[in-house]
Biotite code that builds the C-alpha atoms (Angstrom):
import biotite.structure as struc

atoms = struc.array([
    struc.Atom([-6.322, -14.625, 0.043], chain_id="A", res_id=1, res_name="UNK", atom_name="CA", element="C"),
    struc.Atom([-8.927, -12.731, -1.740], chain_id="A", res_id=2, res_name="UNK", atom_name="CA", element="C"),
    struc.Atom([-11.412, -9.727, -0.216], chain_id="A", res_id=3, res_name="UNK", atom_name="CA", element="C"),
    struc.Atom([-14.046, -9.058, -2.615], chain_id="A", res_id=4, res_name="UNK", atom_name="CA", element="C"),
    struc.Atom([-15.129, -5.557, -2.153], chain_id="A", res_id=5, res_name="UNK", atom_name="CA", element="C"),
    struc.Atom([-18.144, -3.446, -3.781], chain_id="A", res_id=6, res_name="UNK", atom_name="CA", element="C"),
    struc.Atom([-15.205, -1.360, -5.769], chain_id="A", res_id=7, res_name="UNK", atom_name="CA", element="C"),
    struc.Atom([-12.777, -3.887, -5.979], chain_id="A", res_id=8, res_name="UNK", atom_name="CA", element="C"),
    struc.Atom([-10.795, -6.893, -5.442], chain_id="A", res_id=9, res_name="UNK", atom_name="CA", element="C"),
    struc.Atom([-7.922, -8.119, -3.275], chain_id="A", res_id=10, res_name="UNK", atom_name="CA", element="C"),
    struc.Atom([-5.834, -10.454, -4.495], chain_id="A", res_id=11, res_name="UNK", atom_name="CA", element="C"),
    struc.Atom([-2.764, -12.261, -4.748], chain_id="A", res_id=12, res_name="UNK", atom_name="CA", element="C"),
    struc.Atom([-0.616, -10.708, -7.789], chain_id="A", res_id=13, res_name="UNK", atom_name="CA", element="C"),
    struc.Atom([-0.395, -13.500, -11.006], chain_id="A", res_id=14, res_name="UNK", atom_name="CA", element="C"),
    struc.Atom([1.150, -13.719, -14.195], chain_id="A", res_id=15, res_name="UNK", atom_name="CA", element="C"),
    struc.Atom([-0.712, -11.518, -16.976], chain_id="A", res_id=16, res_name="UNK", atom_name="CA", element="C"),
    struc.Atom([-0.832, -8.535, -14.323], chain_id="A", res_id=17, res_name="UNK", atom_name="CA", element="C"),
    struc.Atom([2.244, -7.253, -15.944], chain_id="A", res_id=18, res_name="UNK", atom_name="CA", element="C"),
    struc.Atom([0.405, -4.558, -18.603], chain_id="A", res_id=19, res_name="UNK", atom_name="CA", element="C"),
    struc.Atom([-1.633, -3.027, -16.095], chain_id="A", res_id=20, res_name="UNK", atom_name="CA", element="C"),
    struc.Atom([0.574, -2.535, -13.416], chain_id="A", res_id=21, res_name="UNK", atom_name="CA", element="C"),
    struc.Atom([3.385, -0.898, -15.911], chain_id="A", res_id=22, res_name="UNK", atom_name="CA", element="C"),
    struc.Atom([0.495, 1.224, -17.053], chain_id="A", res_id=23, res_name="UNK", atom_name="CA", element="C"),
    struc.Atom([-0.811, 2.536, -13.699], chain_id="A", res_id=24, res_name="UNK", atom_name="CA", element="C"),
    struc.Atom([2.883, 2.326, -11.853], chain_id="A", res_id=25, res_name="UNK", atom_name="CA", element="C"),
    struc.Atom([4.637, 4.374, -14.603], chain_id="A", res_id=26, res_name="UNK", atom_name="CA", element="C"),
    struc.Atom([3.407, 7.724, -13.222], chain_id="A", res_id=27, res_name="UNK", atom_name="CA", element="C"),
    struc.Atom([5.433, 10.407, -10.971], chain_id="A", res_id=28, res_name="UNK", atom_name="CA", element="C"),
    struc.Atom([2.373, 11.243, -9.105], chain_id="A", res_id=29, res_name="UNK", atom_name="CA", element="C"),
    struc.Atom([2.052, 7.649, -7.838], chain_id="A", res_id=30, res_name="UNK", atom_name="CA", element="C"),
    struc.Atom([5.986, 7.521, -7.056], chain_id="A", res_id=31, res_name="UNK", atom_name="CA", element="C"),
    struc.Atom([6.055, 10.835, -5.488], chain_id="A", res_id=32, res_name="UNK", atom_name="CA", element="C"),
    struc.Atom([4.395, 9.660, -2.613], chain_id="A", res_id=33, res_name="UNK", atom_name="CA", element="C"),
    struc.Atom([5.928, 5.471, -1.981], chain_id="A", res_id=34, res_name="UNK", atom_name="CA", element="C"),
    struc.Atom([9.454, 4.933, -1.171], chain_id="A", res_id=35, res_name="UNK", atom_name="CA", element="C"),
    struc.Atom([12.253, 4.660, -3.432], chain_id="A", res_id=36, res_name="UNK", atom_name="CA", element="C"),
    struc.Atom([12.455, 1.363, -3.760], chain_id="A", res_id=37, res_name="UNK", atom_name="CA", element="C"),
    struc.Atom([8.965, 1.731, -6.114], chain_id="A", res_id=38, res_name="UNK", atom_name="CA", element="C"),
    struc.Atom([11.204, 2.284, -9.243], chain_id="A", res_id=39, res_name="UNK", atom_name="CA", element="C"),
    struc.Atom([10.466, 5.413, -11.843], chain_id="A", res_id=40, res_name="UNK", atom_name="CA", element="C"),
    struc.Atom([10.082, 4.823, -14.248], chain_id="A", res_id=41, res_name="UNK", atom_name="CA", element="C"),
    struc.Atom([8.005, 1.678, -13.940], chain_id="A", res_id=42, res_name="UNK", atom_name="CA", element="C"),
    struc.Atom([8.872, -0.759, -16.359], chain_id="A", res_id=43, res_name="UNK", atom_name="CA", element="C"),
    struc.Atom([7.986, -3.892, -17.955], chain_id="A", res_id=44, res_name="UNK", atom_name="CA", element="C"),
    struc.Atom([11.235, -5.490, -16.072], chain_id="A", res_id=45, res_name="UNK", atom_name="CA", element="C"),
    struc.Atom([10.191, -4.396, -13.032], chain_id="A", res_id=46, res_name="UNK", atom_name="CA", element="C"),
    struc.Atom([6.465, -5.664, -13.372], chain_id="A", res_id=47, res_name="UNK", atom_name="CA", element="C"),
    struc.Atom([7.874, -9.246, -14.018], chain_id="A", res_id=48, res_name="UNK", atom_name="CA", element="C"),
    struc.Atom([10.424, -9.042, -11.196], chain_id="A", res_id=49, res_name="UNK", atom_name="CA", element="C"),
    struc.Atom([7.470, -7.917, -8.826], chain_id="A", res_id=50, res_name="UNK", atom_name="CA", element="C"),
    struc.Atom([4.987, -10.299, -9.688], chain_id="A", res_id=51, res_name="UNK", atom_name="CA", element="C"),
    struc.Atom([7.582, -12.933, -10.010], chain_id="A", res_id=52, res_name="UNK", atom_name="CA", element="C"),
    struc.Atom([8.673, -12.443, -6.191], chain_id="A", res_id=53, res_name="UNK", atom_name="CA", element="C"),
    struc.Atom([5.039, -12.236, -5.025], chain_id="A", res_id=54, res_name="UNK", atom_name="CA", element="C"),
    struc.Atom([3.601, -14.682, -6.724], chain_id="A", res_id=55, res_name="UNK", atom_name="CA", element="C"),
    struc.Atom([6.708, -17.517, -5.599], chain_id="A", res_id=56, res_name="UNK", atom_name="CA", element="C"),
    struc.Atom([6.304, -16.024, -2.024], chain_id="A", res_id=57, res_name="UNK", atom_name="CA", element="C"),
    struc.Atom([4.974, -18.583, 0.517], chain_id="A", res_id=58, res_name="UNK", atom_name="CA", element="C"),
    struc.Atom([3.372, -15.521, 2.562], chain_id="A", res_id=59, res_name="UNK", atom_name="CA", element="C"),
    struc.Atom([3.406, -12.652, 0.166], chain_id="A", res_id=60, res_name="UNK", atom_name="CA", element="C"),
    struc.Atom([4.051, -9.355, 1.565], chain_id="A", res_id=61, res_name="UNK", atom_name="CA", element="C"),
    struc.Atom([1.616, -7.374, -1.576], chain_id="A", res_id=62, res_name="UNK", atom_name="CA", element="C"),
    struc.Atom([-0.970, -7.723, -3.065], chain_id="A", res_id=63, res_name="UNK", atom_name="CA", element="C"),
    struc.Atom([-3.325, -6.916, -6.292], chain_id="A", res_id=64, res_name="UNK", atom_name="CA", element="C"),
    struc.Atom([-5.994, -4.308, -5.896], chain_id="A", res_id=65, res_name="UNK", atom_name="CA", element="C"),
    struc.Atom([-8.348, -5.284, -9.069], chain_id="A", res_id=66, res_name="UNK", atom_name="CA", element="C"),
    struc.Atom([-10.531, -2.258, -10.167], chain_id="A", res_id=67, res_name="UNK", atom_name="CA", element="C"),
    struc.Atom([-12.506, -3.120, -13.449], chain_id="A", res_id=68, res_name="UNK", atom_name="CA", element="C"),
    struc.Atom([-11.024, -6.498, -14.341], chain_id="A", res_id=69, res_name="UNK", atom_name="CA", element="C"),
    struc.Atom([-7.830, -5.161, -14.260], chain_id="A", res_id=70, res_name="UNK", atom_name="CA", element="C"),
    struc.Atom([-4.726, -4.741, -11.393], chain_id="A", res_id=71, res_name="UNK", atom_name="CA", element="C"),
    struc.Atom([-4.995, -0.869, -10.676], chain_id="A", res_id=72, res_name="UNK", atom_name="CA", element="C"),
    struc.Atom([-2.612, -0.711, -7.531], chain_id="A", res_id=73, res_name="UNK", atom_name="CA", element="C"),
    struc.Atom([-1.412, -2.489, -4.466], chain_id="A", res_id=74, res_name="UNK", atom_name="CA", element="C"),
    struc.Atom([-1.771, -2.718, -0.685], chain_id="A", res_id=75, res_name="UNK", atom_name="CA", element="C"),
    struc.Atom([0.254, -4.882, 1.581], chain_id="A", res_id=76, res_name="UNK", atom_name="CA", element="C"),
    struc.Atom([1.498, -5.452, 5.043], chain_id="A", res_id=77, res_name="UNK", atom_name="CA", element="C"),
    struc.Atom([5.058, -5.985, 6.406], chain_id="A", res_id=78, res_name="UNK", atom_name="CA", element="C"),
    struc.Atom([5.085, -7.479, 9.651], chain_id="A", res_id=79, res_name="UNK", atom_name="CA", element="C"),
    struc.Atom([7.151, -6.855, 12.579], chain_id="A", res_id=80, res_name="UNK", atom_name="CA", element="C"),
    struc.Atom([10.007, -8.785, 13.783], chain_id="A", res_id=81, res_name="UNK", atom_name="CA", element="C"),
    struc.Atom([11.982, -9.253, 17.486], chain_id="A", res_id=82, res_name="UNK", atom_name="CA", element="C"),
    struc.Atom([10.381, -7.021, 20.037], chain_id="A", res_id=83, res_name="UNK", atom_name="CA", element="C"),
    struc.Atom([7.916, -5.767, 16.829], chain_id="A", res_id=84, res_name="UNK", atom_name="CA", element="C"),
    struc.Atom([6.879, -8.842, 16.217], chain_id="A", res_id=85, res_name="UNK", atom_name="CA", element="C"),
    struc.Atom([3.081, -7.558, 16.922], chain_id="A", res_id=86, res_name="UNK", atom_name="CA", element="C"),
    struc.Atom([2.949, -5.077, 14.780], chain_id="A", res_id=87, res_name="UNK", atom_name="CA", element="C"),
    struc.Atom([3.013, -4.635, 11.374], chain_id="A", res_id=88, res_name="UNK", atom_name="CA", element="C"),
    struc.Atom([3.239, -1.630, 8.571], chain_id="A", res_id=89, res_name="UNK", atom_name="CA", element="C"),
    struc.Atom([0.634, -1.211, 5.897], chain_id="A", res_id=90, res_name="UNK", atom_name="CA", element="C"),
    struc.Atom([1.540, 0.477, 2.681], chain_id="A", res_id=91, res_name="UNK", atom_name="CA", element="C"),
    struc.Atom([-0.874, 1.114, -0.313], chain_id="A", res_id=92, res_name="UNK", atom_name="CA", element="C"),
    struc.Atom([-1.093, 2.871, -3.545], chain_id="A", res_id=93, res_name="UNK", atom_name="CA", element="C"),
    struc.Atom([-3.961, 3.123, -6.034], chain_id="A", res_id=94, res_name="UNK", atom_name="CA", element="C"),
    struc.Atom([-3.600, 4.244, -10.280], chain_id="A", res_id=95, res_name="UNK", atom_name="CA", element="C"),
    struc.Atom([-4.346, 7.916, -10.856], chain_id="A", res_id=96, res_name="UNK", atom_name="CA", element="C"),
    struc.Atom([-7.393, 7.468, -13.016], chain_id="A", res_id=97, res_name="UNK", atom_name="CA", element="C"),
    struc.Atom([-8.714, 5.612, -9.953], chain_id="A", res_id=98, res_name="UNK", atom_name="CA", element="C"),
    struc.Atom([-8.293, 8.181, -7.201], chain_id="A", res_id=99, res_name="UNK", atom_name="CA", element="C"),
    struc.Atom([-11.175, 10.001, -5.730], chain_id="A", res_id=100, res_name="UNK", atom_name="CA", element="C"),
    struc.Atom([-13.921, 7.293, -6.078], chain_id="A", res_id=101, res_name="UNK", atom_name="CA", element="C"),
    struc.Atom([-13.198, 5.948, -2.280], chain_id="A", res_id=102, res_name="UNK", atom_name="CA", element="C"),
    struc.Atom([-11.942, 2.481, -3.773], chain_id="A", res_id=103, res_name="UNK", atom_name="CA", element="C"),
    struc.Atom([-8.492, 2.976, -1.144], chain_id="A", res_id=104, res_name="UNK", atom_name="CA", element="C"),
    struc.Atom([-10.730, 3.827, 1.754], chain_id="A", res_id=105, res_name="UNK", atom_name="CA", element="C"),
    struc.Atom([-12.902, 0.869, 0.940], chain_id="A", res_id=106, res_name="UNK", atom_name="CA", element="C"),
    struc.Atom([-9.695, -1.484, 0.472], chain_id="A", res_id=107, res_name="UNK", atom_name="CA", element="C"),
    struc.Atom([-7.965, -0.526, 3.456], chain_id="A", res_id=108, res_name="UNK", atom_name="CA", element="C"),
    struc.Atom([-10.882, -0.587, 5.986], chain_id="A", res_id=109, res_name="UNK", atom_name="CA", element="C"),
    struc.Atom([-11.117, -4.560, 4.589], chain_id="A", res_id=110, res_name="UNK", atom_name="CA", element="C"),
    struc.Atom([-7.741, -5.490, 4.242], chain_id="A", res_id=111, res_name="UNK", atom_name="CA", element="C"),
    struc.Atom([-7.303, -3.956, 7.947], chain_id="A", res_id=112, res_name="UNK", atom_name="CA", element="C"),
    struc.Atom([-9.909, -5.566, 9.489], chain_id="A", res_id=113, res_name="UNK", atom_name="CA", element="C"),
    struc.Atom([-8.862, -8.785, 7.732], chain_id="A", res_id=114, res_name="UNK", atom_name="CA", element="C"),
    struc.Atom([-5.172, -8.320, 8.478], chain_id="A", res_id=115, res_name="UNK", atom_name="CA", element="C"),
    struc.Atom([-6.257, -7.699, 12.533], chain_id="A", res_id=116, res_name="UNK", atom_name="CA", element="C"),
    struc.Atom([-7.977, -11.097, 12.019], chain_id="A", res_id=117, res_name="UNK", atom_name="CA", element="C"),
    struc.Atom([-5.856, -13.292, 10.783], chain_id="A", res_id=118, res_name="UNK", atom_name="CA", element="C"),
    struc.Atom([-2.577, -12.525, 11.898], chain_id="A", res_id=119, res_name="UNK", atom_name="CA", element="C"),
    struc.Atom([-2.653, -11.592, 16.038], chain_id="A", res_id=120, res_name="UNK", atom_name="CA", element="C"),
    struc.Atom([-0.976, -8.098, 15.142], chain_id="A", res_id=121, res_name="UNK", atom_name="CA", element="C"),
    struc.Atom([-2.386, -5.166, 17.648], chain_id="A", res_id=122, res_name="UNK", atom_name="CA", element="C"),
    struc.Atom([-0.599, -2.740, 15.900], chain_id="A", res_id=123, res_name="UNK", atom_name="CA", element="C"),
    struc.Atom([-0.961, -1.367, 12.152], chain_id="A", res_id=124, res_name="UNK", atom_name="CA", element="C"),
    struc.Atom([1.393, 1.735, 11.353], chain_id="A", res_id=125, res_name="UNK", atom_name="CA", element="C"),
    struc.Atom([1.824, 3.549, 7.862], chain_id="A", res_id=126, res_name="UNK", atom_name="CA", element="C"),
    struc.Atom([3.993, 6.536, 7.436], chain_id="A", res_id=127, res_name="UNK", atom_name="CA", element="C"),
    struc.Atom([2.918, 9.039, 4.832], chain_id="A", res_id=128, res_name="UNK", atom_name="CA", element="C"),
    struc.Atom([5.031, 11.667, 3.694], chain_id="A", res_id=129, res_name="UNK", atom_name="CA", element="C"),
    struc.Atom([4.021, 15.366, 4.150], chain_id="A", res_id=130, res_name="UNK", atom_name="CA", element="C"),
    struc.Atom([1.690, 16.634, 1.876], chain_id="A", res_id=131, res_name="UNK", atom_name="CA", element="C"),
    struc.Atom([-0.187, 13.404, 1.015], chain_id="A", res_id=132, res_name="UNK", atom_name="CA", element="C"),
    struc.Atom([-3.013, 14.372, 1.949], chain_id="A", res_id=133, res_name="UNK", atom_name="CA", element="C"),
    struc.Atom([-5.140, 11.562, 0.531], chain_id="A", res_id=134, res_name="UNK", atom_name="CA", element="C"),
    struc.Atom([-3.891, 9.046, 2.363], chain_id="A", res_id=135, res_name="UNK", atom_name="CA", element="C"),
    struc.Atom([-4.069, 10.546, 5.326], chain_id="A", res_id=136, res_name="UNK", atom_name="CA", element="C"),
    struc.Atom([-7.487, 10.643, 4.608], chain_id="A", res_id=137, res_name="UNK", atom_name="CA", element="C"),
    struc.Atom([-8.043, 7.199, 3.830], chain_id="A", res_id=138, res_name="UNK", atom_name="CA", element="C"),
    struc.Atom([-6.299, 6.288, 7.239], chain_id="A", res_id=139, res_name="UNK", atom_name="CA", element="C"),
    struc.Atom([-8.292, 8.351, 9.139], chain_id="A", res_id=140, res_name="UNK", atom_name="CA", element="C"),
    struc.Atom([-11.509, 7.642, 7.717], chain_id="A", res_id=141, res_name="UNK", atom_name="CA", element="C"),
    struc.Atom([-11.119, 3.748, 8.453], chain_id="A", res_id=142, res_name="UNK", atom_name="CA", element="C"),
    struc.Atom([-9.644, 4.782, 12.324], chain_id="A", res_id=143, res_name="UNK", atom_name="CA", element="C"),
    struc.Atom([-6.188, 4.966, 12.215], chain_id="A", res_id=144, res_name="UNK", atom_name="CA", element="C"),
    struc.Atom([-4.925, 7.775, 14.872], chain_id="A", res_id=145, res_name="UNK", atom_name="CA", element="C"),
    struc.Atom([-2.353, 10.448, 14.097], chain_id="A", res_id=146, res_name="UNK", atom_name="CA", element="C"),
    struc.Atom([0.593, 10.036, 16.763], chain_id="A", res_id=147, res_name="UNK", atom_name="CA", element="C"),
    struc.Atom([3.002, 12.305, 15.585], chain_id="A", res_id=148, res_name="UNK", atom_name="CA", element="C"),
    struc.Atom([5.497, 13.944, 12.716], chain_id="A", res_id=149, res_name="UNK", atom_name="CA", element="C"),
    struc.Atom([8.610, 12.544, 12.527], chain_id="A", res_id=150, res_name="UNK", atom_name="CA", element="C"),
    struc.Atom([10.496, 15.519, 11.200], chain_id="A", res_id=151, res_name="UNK", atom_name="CA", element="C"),
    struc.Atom([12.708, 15.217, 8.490], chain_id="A", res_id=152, res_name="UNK", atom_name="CA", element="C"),
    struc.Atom([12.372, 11.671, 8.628], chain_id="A", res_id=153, res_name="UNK", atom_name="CA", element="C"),
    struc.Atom([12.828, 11.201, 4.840], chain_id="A", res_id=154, res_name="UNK", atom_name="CA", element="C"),
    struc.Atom([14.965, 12.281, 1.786], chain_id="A", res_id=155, res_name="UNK", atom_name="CA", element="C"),
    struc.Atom([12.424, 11.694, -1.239], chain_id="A", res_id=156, res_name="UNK", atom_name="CA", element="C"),
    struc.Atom([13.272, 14.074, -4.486], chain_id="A", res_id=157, res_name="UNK", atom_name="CA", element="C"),
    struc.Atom([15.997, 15.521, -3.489], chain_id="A", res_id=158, res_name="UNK", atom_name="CA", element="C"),
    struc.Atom([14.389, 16.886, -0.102], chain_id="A", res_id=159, res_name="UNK", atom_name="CA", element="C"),
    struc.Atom([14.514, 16.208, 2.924], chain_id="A", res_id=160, res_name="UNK", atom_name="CA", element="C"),
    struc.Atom([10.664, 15.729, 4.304], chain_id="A", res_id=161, res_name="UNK", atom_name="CA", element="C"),
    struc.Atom([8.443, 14.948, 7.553], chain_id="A", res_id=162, res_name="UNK", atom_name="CA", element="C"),
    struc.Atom([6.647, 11.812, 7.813], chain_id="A", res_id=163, res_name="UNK", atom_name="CA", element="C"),
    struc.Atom([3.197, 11.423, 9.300], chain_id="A", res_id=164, res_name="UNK", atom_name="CA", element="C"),
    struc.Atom([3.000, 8.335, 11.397], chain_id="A", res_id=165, res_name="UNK", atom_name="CA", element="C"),
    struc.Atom([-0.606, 6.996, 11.882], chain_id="A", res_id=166, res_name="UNK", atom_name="CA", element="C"),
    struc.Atom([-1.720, 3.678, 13.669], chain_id="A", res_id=167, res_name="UNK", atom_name="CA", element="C"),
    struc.Atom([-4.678, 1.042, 14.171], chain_id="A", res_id=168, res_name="UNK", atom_name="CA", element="C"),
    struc.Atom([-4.643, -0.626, 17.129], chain_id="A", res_id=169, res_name="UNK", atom_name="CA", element="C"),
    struc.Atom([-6.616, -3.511, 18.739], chain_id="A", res_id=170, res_name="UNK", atom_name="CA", element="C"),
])
């Protein structure tokens, strides 16, 4: 799958990806706001373990976003399963030098409206931490509805913290 956008590119994640993603992973502003599984610090191990996984994935869960030539950040979709199976959770982050030019409100409108597409889903959640207030930004501008806080929903940094739980559906 690829979604060529006016500011960037989806793609799948490949082999050689491993530089840039150390270089725009490796920061606590970007972790500060993903779950703990998104390793700090970021490093060269990890970037060859990720790309390795999506890249031999039949389906893969992430993918690249490509912002001048280069793999800048990520946005992917975990679907549902049982009684879920129709929805699915969105996740996204975007390098720091990047942020503020509208490239993650571009990306997520497209990868949404592809995602709604090709998959049957009526549902797309994301649940941002409190205090991230640019992503709930980019949610809302591409339609995604605030439905509630879950409070103290999340231990991240030694705190406990709210979530914000946003949707798109169809």
């Amino acid at each position: 799958m690829e979604i060529r956008l006016a500011k960037s590119l989806i793609r799948p994640w490949r082999r050689g990806d491993e530089l840039s993603l150390v270089r725009h992973a490796n920061n606590p502003e970007v972790w500060r706001n993903l779950r703990d599984e998104f390793p700090h610090p970021y490093r060269m191990s990890d970037a060859r373990r990720w790309i390795a996984r999506m890249s031999s994935a039949r389906e893969p869960e992430s993918y690249a976003l490509e912002v001048d030539g280069h793999a800048a950040g990520s946005i992917g979709l975990v679907c549902g399963s049982d009684v879920y199976r129709l929805s699915a959770e969105i996740g996204f982050w975007l390098g720091q030098e990047y942020w503020g030019r509208g490239i993650m409100t571009e990306a997520v409108g497209a990868f949404t409206r592809h995602e709604f597409a090709q998959l049957g889903i009526v549902r797309i959640y994301a649940h941002v931490f409190e205090g991230n207030a640019a992503s709930m930004r980019v949610l809302e501008k591409n339609g995604y509805i605030r439905e509630g806080i879950l409070k103290k929903s999340a231990f991240k940094a030694g705190r406990v913290i709210d979530q914000v739980l946003y949707a798109a559906i169809i």
